[in-house]
N, C-alpha and C positions, 0 to 999 in steps of 0.2 A: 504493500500500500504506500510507501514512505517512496518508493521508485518511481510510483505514477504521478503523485503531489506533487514529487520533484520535477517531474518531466513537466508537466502543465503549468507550474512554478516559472519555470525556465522561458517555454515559450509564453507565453505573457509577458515574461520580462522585456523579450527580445522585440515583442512587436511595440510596444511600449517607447523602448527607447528609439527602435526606427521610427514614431512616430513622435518624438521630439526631436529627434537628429533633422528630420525634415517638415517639423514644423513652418508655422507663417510666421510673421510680424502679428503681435495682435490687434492693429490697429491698421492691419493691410486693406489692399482696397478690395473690391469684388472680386474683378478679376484676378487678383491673384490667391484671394482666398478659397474663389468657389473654383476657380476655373487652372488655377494654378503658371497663372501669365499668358495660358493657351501657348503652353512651349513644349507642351508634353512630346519626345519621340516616339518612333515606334514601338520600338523595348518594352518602355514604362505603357507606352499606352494601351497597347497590346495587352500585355501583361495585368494590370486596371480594369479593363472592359472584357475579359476573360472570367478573371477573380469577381467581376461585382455581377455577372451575370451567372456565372456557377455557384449558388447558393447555398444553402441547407439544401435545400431541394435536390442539387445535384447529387451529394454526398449521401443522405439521408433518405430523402426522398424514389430516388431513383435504384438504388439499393434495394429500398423497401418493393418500390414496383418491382423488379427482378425477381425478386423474392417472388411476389401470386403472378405476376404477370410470364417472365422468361424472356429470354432471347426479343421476343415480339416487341418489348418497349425501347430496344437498343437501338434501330435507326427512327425511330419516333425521336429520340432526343441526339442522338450524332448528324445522323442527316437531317434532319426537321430543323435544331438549331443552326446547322452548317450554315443550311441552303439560306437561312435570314441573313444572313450576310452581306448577300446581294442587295438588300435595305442599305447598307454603308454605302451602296454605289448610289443606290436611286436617291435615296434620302440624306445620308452622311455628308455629299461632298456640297448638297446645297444649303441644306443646313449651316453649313461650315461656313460657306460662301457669306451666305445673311449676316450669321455673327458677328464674325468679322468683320463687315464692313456697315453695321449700323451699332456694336460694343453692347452684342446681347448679350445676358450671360446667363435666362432660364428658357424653360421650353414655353410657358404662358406669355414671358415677353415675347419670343419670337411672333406665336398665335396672332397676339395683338399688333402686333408690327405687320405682317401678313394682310388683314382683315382691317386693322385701323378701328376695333372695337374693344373696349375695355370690360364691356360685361364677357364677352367669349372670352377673353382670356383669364376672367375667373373662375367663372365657370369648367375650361380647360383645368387650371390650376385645383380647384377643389377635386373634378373626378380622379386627376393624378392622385393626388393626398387620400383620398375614399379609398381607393383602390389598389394604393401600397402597403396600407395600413395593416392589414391581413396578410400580404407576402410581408413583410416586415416580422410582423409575427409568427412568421416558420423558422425564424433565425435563432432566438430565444429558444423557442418548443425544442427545438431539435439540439440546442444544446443541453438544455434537459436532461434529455432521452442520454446523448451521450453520457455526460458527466456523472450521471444516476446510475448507466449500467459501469462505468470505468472502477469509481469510488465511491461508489455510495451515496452521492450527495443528494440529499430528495431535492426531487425533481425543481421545483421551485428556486430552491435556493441556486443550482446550475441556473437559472433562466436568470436571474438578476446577477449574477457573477457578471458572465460574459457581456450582459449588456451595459453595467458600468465600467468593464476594463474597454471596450468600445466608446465611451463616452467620454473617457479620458484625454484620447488621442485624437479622436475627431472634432468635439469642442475646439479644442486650442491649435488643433494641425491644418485644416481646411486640406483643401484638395492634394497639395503635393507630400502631406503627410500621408491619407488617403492612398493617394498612389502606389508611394513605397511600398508601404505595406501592404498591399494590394498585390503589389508585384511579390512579394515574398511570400505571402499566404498563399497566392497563385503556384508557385512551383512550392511552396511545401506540400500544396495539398495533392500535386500531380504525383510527384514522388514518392508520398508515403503512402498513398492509394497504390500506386503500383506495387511496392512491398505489400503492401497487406493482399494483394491479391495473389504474387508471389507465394505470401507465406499460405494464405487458405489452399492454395492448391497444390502446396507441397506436401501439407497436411493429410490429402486425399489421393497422395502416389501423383501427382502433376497434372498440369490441367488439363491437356486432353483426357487423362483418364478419368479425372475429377466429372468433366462435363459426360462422357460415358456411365460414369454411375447414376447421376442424375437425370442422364435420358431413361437408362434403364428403369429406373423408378416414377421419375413424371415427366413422360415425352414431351406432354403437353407444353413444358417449356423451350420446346424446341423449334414449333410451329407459331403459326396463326389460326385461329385466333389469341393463342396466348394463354396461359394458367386458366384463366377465371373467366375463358372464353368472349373478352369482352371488347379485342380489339380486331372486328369487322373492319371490313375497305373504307366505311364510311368514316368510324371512328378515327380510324388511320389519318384518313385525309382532312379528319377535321383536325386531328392534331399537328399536324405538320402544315397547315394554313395557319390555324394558331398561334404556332411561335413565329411564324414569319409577321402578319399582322402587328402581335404585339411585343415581340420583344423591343423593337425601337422605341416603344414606346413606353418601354420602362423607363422613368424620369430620372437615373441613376445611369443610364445608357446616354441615353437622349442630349444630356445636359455635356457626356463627354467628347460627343461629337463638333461643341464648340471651345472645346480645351485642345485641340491638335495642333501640332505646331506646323501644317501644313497638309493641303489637301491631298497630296500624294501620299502622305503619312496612312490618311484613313484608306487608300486605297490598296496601299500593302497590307494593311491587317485585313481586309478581305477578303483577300485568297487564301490568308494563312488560318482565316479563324476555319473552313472546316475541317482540317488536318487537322487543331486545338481539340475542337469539340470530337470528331472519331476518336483518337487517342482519350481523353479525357474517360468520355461517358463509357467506354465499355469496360474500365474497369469496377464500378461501383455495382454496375450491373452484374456483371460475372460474378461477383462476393454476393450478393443478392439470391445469385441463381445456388452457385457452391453451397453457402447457409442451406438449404434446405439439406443436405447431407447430416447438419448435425443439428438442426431445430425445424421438425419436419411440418409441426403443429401450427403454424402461427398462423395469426388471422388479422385482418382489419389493421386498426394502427398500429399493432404488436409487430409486424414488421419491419415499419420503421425503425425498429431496433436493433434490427440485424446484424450491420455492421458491429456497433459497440460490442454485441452479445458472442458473436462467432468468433470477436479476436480477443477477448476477454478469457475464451475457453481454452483457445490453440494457442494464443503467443505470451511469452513471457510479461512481466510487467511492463517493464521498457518499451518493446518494440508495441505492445497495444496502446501505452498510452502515448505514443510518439503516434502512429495510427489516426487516433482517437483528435489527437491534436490537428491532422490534416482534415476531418471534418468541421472542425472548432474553426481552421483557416477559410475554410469554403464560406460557413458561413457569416463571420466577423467581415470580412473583405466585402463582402455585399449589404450588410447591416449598414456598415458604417458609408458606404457609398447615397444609401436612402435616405439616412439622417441627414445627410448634408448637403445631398441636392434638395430636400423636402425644404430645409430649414431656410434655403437660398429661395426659394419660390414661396415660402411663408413671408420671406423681409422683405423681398421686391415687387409679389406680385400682391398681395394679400395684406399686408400689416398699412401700409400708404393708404391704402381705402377708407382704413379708421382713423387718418389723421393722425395717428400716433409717429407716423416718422415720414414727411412730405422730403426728404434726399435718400432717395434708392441706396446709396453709399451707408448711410446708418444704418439704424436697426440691429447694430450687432448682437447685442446683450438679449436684445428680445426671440433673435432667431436661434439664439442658444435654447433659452429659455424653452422656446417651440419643439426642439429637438429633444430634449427633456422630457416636455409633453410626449411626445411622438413614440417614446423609449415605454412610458409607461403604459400607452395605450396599447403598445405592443403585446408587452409584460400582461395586463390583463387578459388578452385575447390568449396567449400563449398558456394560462393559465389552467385552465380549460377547453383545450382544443377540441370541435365539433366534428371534425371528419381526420382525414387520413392526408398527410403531406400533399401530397398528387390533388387531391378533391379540391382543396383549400386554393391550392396556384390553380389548378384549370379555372374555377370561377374569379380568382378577383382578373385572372389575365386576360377574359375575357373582357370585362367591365372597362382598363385600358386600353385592348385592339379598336374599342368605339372610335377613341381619337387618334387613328389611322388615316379614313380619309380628309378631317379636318388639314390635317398637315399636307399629307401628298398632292389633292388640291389647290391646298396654299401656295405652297412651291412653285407649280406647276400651271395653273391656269393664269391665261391674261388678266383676266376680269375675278374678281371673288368677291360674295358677298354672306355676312355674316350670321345673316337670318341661317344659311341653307346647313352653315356648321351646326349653328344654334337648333334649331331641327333635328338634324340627324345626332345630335350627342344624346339630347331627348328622347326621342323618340327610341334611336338604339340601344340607350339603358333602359327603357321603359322596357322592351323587347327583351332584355336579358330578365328583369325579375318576373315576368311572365313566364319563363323557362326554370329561373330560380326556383320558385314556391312550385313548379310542375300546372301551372295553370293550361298550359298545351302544352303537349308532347313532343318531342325533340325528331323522333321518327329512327332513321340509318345514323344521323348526325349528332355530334355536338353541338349544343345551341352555340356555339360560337360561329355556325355558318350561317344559322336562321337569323342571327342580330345581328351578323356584317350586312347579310344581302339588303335587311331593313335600313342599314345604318347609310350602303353605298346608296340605293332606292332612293332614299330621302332625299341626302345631297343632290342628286343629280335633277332629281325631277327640278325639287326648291329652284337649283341653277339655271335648270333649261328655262324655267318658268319667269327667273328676271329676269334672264337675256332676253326671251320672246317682249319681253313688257317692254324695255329698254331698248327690242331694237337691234341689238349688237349682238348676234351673233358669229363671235369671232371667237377662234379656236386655236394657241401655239401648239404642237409638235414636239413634246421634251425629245431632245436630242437618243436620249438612251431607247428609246421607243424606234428610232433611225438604226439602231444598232444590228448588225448579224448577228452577233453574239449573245445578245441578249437573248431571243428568240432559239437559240442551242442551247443554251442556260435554260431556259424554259422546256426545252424538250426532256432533259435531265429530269425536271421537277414531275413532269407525267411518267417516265418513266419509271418514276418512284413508287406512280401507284401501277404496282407488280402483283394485282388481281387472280395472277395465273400460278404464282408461288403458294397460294395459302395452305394450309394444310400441310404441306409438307417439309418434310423434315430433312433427308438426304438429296443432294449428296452431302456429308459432314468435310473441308476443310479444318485442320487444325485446331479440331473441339468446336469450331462453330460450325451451325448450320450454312450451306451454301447460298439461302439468300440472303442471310447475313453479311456473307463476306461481298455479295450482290452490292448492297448498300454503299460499304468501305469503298468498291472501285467507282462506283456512281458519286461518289464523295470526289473521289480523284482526278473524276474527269472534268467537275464541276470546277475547280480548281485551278485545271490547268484552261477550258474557258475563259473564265475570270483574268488570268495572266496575261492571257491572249488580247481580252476587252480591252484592260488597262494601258498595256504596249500600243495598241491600237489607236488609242485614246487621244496618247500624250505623244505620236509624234508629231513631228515640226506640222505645222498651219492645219492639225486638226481641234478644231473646239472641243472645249473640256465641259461644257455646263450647256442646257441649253433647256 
């Protein structure tokens, strides 16, 4: 017990002091507290928008789906998040572009700058904050879970640990403390993920024999639909629409798109993020799957604990709680990226409204404050969690993807106008707690398809219907819509849905199933597209933005 303490001891320390080594001034400006002078390189930024998007979720959460689900949840999140990537081209580099050249520095300012309306961009601003709030709190939960099964520590008290040693460092570090350690929780948590799946499968005679035992016993996880039979074509394609939709639209993502230190910057991490995410997510998954070898019983949120539980039994103290520590990474790296993009869209978009602070540059004290708030409101939810990791992100991430085409619109149309956002954010939450409470039924789909089609529906008509008023039916052409490669990019994305694969289980490559490894090279071609795009992009007298 005294080797785990220590270990957990340790790294707390270590992220602690990398978050004062690269603290702010505290009397810095926006920029360089939220945004971190917008000089971030690749490396770090990379490394940042990796760590804030692999969350509990990834380590915890994904694990646990592996666990009832198998194999079938593995390019649901390698290639589902890969393929969002392609969001940093469409969305990223304009994003980038506005910031820069009008000194935004949240996603609600952009909106309003966009639109030239001050109610959407609170509006904007509150459904972010609604709708982090609950992924926010799978941060806490799942530290929990670990810390409870490592040492003992009831539950609770784990949940308020890790969320004030995150308080510490992002209070007084702003973004480029953020970063660092972002970037260091990021390759802890790759690395001692890969050990521990190392170690589970060495446990079991090595992994292809390991995953043979557990075909032998539950093939189910070897196929589609999956353990608990629940990922159909439909479900499939809702989920891998889903994280394309909204991951950009995570305001912890979103806000980092105007921290780059240049738009070729976001363009390399493009390609590279779905190499990141393959490599990443199959190992959490594989330990998910292996766990059933030695806790064959578990049900519902009990999974979620799989991880902590299977290297608790197999590995020494040391290497579990070193382990145990790369889950802690995952989700500290993402905590602290929410609190501090949230608390930057509390002071500038939100706090000014009450007259409490009429210079956007104030407000510090009070968006600490907010973040504080933010920590507890967490902590409460976390308290008593209602469903199962997975349950919790599909719904609030949908409630985000709403303000997808708000944005891509924005960007992209000559003409916009504010009603047609204002509508469709309405009307397509409205549409989501419809599906919430089960008032109609969802059908093949996740309601994340029935409340985009509502959400795109709205806009469009709203828009045709003031141009028609107005007159002005004029329409620009984004450049990337001009692309060949887009459109092969896109042929990758149908491909994906592999209709013809379900069911079956062989041929096996290297303990995985072969349309598993299906996926990985769909991943890689995706990739070298992408390579292709960007080369294409940037030579001499071709337009980069359009």
């Amino acid at each position: 017990m005294i080797t785990k303490i220590t270990v957990l001891v340790v790294y707390f320390l270590i992220v602690l002091c990398i978050g004062l080594i690269a603290r702010t001034r505290w009397k810095s400006s926006p920029e360089t507290y939220f945004l971190a002078n917008r000089k971030l390189g690749t490396v770090v930024l990379l490394g940042t928008m990796a760590a804030t998007n692999f969350s509990a979720f990834t380590v915890f959460g994904t694990s646990g789906a592996g666990y009832r689900d198998g194999y079938a949840f593995f390019p649901i999140m390698a290639f589902g998040t890969g393929f969002m990537a392609l969001t940093f081209w469409i969305l990223g580099r304009k994003i980038w572009q506005v910031g820069q050249d009008q000194g935004i520095v949240t996603p609600p300012e952009l909106v309003r700058k966009l639109y030239q309306s001050p109610f959407l961009s609170v509006l904007f601003a509150l459904i972010m904050i609604i709708f982090t709030i609950p992924y926010l709190a799978l941060q806490p939960m799942a530290a929990g879970y670990a810390l409870e099964e490592l040492v003992g520590l009831p539950y609770l008290y784990g949940c308020v640990l890790v969320t004030a040693i995150i308080l510490l460092y992002t209070l007084r570090g702003g973004l480029r403390a953020v970063a660092w350690t972002d970037l260091f929780q990021g390759l802890l948590m790759f690395f001692l993920l890969l050990a521990a799946l190392i170690m589970v499968a060495r446990f079991h005679g090595g992994f292809i024999a390991a995953n043979q035992k557990v075909l032998a016993s539950f093939p189910e996880l070897f196929s589609r639909p999956g353990g608990q039979g629940k990922f159909t074509c439909g479900i499939w394609f809702s989920y891998i629409l889903l994280w394309f939709l909204c991951d950009p639209m995570f305001p912890q993502l979103f806000q980092r798109f105007f921290s780059a230190k240049s738009e070729k910057i976001l363009s390399r991490i493009m390609f590279l993020y779905p190499l990141v995410c393959t490599v990443v997510f199959i190992l959490p998954i594989s330990v998910g799957i292996l766990g059933r070898l030695t806790f064959p019983e578990l049900v519902g949120k009990q999974a979620d604990r799989i991880l902590p539980m299977v290297l608790t039994l197999i590995s020494g103290d040391f290497m579990a709680a070193l382990v145990i520590a790369a889950g802690l990474a995952a989700l500290m790296s993402t905590m602290d990226s929410q609190l501090l993009t949230l608390s930057s869209i509390f002071t500038r978009d939100i706090l000014p409204l009450a007259g409490k602070s009429k210079n956007k540059s104030k407000g510090g004290a009070a968006g600490r404050i907010f973040v504080i708030f933010l920590s507890l409101a967490g902590l409460a939810l976390a308290w008593k969690p209602p469903a199962t990791i997975l349950q919790i992100a599909t719904q609030t991430f949908t409630g985000l993807a709403v303000l997808f085409p708000t944005v891509v619109f924005g960007l992209y149309l000559k003409k916009v106008f504010p009603l047609a956002a204002i509508l469709s954010i309405f009307i397509g939450e409205g549409a989501l707690l419809v599906f919430y409470f089960k008032l109609v039924p969802a059908g093949p789909f996740l309601p994340v398809i029935w409340v985009m089609l509502v959400t795109f529906t709205v806009y469009l008509i709203t828009h045709l219907a003031l141009l028609w008023k107005q007159k002005a039916l004029v329409f620009r052409t984004p450049e990337w819509l001009l692309d060949p490669y887009f459109y092969l990019i896109s042929c990758v994305f149908i491909l994906a849905m592999d209709f013809w694969a379900w069911g079956k289980v062989h041929p096996m490559f290297c303990g995985l199933p072969g349309w598993a490894v299906y996926f990985i090279i769909l991943s890689a071609i995706q990739t070298l597209l992408m390579v292709l795009m960007v080369r294409r992009t940037y030579q001499p007298g071709c337009r980069v933005l359009g």
